[in-house]
Biopython code that builds the backbone (N, CA, C, O; Angstrom):
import numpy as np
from Bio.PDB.StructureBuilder import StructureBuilder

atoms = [
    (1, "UNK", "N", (70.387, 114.402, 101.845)),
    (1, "UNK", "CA", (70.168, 112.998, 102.085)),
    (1, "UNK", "C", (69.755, 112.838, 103.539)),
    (1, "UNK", "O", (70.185, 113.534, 104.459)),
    (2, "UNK", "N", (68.979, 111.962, 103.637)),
    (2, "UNK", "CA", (67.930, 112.058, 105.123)),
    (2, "UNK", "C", (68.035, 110.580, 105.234)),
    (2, "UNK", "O", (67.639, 109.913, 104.278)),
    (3, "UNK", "N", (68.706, 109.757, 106.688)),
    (3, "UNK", "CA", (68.065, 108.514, 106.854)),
    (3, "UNK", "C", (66.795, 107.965, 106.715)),
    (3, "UNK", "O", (65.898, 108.622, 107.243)),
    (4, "UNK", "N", (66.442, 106.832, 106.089)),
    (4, "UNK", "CA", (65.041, 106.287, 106.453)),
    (4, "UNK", "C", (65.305, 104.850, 106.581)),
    (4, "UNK", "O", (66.427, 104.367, 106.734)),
    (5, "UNK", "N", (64.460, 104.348, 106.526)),
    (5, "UNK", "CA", (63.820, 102.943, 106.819)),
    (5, "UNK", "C", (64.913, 101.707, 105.552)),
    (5, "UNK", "O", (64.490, 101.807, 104.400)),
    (6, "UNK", "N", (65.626, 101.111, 105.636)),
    (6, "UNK", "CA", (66.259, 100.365, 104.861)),
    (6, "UNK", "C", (65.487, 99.392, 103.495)),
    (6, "UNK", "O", (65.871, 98.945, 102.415)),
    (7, "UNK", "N", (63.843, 99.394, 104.508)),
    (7, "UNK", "CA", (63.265, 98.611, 103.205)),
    (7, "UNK", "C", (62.368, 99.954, 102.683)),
    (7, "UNK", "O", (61.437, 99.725, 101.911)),
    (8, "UNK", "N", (62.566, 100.978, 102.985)),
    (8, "UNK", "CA", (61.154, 102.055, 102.528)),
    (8, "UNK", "C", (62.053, 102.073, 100.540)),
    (8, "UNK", "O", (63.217, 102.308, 100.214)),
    (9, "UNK", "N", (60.999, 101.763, 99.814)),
    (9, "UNK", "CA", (61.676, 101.707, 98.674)),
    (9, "UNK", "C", (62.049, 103.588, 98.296)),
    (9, "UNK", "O", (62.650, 103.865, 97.258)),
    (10, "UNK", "N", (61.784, 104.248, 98.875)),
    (10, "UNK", "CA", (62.578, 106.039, 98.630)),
    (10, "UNK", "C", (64.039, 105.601, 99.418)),
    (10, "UNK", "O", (65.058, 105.685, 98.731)),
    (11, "UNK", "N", (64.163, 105.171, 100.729)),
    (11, "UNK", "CA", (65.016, 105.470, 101.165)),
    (11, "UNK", "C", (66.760, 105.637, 100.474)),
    (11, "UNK", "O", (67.307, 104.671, 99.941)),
    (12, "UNK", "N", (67.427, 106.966, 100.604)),
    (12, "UNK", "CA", (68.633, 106.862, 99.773)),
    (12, "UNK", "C", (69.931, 106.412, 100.772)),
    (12, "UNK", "O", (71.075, 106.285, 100.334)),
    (13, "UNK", "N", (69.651, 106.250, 101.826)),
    (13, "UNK", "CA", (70.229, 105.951, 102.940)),
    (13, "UNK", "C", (69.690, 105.016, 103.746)),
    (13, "UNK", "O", (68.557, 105.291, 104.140)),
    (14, "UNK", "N", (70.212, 103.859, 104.163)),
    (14, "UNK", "CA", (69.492, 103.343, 105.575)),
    (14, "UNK", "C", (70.660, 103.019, 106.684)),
    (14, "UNK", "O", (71.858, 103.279, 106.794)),
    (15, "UNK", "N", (69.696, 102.329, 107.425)),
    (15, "UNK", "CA", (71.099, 102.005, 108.946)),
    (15, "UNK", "C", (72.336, 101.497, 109.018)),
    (15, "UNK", "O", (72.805, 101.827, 107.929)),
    (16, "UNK", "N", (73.222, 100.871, 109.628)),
    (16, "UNK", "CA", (74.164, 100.012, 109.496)),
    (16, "UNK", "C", (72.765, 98.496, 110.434)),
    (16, "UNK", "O", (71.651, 98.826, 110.841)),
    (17, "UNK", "N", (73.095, 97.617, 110.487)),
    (17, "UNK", "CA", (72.538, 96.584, 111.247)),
    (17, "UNK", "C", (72.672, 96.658, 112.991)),
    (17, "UNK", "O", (71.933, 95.959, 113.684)),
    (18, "UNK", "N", (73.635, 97.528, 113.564)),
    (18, "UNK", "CA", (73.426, 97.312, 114.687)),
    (18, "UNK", "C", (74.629, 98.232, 114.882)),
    (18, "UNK", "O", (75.306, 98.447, 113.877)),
    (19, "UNK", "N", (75.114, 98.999, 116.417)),
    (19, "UNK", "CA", (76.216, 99.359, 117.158)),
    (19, "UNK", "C", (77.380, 98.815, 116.614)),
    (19, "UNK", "O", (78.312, 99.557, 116.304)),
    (20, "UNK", "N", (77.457, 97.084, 116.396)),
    (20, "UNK", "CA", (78.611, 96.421, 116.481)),
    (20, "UNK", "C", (79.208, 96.678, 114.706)),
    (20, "UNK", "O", (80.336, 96.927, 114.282)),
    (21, "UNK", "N", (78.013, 96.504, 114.059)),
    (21, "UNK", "CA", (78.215, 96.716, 112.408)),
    (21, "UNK", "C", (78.495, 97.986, 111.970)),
    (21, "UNK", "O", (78.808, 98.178, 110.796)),
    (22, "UNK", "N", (78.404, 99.086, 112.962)),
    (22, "UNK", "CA", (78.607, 100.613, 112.376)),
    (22, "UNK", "C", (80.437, 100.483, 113.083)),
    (22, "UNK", "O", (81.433, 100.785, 112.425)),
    (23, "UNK", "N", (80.451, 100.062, 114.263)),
    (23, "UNK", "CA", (81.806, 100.425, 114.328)),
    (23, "UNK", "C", (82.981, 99.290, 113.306)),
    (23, "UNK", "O", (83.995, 99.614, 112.687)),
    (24, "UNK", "N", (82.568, 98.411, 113.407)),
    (24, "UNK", "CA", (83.248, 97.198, 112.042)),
    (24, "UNK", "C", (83.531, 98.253, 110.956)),
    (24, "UNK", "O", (84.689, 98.576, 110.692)),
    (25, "UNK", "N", (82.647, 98.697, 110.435)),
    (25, "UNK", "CA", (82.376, 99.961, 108.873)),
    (25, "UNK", "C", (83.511, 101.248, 109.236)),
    (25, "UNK", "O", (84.204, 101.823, 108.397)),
    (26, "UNK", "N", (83.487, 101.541, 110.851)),
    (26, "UNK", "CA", (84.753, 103.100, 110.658)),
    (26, "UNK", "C", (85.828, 102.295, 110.938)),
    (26, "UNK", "O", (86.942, 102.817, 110.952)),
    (27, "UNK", "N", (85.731, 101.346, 111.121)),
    (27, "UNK", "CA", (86.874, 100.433, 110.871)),
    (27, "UNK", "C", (87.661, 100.176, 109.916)),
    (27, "UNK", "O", (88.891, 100.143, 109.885)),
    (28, "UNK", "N", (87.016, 100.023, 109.259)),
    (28, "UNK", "CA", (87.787, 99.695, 107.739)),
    (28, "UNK", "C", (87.654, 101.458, 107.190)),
    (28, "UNK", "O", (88.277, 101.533, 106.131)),
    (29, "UNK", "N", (87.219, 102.470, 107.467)),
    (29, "UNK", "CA", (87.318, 103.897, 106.795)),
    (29, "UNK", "C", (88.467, 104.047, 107.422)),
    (29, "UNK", "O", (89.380, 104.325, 106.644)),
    (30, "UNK", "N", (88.933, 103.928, 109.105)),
    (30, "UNK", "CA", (90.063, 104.236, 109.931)),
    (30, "UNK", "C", (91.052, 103.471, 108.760)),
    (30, "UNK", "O", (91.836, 104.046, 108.004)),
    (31, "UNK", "N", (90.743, 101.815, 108.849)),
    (31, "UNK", "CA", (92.207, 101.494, 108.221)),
    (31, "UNK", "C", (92.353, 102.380, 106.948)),
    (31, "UNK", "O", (93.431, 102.944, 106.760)),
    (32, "UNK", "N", (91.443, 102.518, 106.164)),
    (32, "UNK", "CA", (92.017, 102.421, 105.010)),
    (32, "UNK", "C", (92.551, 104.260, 104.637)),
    (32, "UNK", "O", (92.916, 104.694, 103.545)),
    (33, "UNK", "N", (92.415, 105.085, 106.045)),
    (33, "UNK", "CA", (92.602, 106.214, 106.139)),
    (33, "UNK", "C", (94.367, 105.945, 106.412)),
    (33, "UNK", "O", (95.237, 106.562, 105.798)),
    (34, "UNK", "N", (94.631, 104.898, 107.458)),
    (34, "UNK", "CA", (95.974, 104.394, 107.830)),
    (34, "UNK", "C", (96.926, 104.270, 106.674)),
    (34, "UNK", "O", (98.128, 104.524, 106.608)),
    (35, "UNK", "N", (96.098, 103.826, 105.800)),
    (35, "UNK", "CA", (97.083, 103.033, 104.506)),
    (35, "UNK", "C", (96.934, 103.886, 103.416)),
    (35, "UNK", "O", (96.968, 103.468, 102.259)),
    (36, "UNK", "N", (96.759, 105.138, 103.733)),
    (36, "UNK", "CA", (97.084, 106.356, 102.748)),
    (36, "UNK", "C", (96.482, 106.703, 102.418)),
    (36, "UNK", "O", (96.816, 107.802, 101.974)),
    (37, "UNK", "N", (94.807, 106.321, 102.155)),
    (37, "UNK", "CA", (93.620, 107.059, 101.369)),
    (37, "UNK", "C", (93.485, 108.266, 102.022)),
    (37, "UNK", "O", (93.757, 108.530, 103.193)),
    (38, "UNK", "N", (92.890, 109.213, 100.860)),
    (38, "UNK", "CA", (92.322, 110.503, 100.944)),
    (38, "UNK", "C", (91.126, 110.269, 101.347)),
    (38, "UNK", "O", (90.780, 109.250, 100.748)),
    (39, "UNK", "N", (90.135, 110.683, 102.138)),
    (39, "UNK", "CA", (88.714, 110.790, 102.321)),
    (39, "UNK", "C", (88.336, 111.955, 101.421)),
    (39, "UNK", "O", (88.751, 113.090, 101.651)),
    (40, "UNK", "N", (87.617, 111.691, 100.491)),
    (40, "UNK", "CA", (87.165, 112.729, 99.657)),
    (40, "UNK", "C", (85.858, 113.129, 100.069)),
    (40, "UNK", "O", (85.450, 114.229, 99.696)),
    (41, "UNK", "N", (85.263, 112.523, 100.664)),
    (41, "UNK", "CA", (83.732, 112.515, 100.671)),
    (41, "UNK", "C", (83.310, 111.450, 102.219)),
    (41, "UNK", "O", (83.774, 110.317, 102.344)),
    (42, "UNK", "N", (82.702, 111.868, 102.899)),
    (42, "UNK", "CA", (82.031, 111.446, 104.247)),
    (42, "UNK", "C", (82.840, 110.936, 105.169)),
    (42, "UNK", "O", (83.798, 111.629, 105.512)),
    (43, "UNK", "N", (82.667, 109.751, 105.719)),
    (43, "UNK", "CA", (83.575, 109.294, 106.670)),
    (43, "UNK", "C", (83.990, 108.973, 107.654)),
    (43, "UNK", "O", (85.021, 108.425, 108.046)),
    (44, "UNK", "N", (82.656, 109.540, 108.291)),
    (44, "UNK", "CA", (82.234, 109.510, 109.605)),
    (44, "UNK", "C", (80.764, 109.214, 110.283)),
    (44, "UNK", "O", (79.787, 109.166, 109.535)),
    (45, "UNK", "N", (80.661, 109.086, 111.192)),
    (45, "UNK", "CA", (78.920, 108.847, 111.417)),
    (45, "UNK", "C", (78.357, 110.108, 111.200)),
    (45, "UNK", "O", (78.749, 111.273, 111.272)),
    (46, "UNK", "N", (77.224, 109.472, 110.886)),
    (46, "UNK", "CA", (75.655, 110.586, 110.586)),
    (46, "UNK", "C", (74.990, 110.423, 111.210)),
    (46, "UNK", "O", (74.853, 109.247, 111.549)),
    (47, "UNK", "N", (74.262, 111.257, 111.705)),
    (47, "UNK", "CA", (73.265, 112.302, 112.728)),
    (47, "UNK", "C", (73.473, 111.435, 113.559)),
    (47, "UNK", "O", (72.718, 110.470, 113.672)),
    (48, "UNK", "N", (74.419, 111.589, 114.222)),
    (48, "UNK", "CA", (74.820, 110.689, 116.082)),
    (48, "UNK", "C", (74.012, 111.300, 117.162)),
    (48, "UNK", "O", (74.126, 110.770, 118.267)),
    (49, "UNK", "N", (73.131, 112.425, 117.041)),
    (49, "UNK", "CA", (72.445, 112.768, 117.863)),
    (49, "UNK", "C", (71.260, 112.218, 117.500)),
    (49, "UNK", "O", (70.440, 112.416, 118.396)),
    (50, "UNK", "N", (70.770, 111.573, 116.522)),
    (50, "UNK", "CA", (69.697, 110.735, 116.394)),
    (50, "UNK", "C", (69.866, 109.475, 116.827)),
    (50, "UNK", "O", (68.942, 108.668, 116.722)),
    (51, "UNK", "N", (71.048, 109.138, 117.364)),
    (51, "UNK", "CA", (70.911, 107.596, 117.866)),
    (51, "UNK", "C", (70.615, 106.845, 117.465)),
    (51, "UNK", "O", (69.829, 106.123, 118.080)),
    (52, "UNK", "N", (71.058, 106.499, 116.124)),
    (52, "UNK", "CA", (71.100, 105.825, 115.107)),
    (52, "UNK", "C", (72.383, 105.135, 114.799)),
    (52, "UNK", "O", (73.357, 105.663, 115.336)),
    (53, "UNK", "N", (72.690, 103.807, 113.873)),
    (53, "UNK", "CA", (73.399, 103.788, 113.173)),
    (53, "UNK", "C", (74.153, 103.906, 112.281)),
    (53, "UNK", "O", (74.921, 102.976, 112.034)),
    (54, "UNK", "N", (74.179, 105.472, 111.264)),
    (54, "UNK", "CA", (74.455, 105.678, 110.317)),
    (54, "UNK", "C", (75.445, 105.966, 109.470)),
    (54, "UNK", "O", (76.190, 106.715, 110.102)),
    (55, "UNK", "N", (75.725, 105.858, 108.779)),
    (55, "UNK", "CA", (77.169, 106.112, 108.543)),
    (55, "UNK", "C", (77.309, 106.982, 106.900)),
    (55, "UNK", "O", (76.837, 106.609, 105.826)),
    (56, "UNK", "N", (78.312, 108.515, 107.264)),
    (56, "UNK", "CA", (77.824, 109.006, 105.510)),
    (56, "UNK", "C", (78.294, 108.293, 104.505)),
    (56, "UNK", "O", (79.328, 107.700, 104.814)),
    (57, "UNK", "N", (78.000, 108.149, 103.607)),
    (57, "UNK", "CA", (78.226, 107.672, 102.114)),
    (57, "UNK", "C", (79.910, 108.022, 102.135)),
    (57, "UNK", "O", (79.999, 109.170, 102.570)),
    (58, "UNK", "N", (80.918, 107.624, 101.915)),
    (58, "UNK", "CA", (82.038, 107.402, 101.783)),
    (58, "UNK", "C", (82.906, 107.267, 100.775)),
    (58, "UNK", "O", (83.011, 106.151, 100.266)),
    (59, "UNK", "N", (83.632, 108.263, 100.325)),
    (59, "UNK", "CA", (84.641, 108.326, 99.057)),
    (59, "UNK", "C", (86.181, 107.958, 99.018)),
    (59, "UNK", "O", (86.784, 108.792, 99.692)),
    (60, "UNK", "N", (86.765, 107.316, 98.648)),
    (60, "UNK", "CA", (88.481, 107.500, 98.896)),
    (60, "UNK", "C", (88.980, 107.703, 97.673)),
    (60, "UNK", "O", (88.329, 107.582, 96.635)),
    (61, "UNK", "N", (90.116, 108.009, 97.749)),
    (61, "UNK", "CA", (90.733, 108.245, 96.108)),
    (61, "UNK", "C", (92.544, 107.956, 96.834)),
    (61, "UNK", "O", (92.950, 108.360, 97.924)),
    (62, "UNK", "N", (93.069, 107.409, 96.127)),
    (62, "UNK", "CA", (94.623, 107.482, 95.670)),
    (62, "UNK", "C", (95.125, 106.180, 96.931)),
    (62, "UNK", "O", (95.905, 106.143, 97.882)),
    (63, "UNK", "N", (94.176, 105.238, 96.276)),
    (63, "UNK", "CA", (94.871, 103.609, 97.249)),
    (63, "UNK", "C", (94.845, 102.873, 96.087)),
    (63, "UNK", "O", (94.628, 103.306, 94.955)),
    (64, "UNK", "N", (95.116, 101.553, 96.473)),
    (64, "UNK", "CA", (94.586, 100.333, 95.619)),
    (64, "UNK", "C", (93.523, 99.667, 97.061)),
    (64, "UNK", "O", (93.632, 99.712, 98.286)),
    (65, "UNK", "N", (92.676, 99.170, 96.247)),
    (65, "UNK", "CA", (92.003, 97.891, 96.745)),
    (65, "UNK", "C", (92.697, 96.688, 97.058)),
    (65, "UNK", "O", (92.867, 95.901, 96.127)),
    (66, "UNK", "N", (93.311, 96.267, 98.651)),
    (66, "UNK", "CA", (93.299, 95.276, 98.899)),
    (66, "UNK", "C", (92.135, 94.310, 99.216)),
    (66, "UNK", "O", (90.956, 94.631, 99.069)),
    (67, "UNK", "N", (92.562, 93.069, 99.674)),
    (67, "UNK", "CA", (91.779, 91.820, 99.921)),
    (67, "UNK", "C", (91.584, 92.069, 101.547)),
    (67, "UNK", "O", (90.701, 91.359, 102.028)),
    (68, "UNK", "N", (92.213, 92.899, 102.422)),
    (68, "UNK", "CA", (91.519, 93.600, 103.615)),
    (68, "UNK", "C", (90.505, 94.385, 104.002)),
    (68, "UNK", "O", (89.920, 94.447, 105.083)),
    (69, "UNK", "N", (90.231, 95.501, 102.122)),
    (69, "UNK", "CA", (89.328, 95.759, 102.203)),
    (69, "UNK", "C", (87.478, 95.740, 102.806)),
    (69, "UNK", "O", (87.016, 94.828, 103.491)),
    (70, "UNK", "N", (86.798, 96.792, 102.404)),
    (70, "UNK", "CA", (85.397, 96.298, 102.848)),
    (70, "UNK", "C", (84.928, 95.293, 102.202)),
    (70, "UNK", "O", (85.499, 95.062, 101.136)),
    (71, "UNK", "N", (84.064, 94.607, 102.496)),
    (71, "UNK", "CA", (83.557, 93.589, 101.698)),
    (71, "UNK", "C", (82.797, 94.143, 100.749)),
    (71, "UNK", "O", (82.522, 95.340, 100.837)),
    (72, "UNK", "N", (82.315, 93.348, 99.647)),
    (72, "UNK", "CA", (81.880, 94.001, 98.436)),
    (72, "UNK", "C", (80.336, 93.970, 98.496)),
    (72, "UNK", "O", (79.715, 94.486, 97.567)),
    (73, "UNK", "N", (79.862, 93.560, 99.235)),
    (73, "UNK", "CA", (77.952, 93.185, 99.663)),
    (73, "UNK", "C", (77.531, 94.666, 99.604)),
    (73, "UNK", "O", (78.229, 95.676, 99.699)),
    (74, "UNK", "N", (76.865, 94.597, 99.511)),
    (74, "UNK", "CA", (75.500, 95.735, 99.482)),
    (74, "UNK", "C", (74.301, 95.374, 100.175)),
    (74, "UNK", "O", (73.339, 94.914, 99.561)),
    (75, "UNK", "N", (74.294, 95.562, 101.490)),
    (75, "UNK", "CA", (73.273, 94.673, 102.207)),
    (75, "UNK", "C", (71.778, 95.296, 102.184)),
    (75, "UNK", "O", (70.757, 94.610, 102.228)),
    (76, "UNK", "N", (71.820, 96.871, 102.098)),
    (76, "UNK", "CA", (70.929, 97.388, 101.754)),
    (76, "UNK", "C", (70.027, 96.957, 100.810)),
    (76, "UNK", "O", (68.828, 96.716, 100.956)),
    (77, "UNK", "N", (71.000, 96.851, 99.425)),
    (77, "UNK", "CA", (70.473, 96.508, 98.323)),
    (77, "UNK", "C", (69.530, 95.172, 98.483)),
    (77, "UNK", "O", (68.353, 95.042, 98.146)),
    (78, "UNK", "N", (70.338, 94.297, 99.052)),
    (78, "UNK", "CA", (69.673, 93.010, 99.150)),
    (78, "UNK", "C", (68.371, 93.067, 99.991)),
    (78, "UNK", "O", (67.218, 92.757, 99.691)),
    (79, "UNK", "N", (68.831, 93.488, 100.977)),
    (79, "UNK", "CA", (67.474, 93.761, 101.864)),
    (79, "UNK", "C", (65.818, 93.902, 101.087)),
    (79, "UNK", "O", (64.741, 93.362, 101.342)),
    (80, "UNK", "N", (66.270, 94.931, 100.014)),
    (80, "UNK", "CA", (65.323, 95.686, 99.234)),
    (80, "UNK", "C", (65.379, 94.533, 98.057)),
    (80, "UNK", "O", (64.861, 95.079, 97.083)),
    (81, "UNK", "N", (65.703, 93.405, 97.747)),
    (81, "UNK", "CA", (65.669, 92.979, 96.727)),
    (81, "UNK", "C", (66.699, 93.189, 95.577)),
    (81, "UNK", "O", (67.009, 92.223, 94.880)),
    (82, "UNK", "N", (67.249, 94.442, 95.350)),
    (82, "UNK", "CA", (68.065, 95.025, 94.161)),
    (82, "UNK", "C", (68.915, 93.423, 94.160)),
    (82, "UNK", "O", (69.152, 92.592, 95.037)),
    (83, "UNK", "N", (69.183, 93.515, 92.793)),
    (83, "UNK", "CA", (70.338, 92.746, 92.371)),
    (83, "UNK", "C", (71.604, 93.522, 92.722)),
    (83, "UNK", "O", (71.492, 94.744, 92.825)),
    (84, "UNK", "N", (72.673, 93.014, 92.897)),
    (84, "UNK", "CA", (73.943, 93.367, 93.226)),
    (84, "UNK", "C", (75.007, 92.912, 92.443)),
    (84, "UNK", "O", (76.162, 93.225, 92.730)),
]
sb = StructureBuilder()
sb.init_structure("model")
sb.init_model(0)
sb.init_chain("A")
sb.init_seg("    ")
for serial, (resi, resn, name, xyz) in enumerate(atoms, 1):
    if name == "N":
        sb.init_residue(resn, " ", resi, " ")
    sb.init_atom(name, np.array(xyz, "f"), 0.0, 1.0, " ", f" {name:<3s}", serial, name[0])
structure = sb.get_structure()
């Protein structure tokens, strides 16, 4: 999986929106690392030597979903049109 362009319709990855929106995002991976989840899968930023915003694709297993949680948007998606 390779960053690209958020509206390039290949892209399988795109940015976070800015510095302030990537750290908001390990924010909620930190909490929800706090409140017992397993990271199964990513979790951290991607290619930080590209100076980018990116963040890997992200798995947890063995929580419940609170209402602190991430929000449920898909901004990507929207960006690109997809229904959500």
């Amino acid at each position: 999986m390779s960053p690209k362009h958020p509206l390039d319709p290949d892209a399988s990855m795109g940015a976070m929106v800015d510095e302030g929106q990537t750290q908001r995002v390990l924010g909620f991976i930190d909490r929800a690392r706090a409140d017992g989840g397993e990271c199964v899968l990513g979790g951290t930023r991607a290619f930080p030597v590209a100076n980018g915003c990116y963040i890997e694709p992200t798995i947890f297993k063995g929580r419940r979903r609170e209402p602190h949680d991430c929000p449920r948007r898909n901004f990507r998606a929207r960006a690109r049109g997809d229904s959500v």
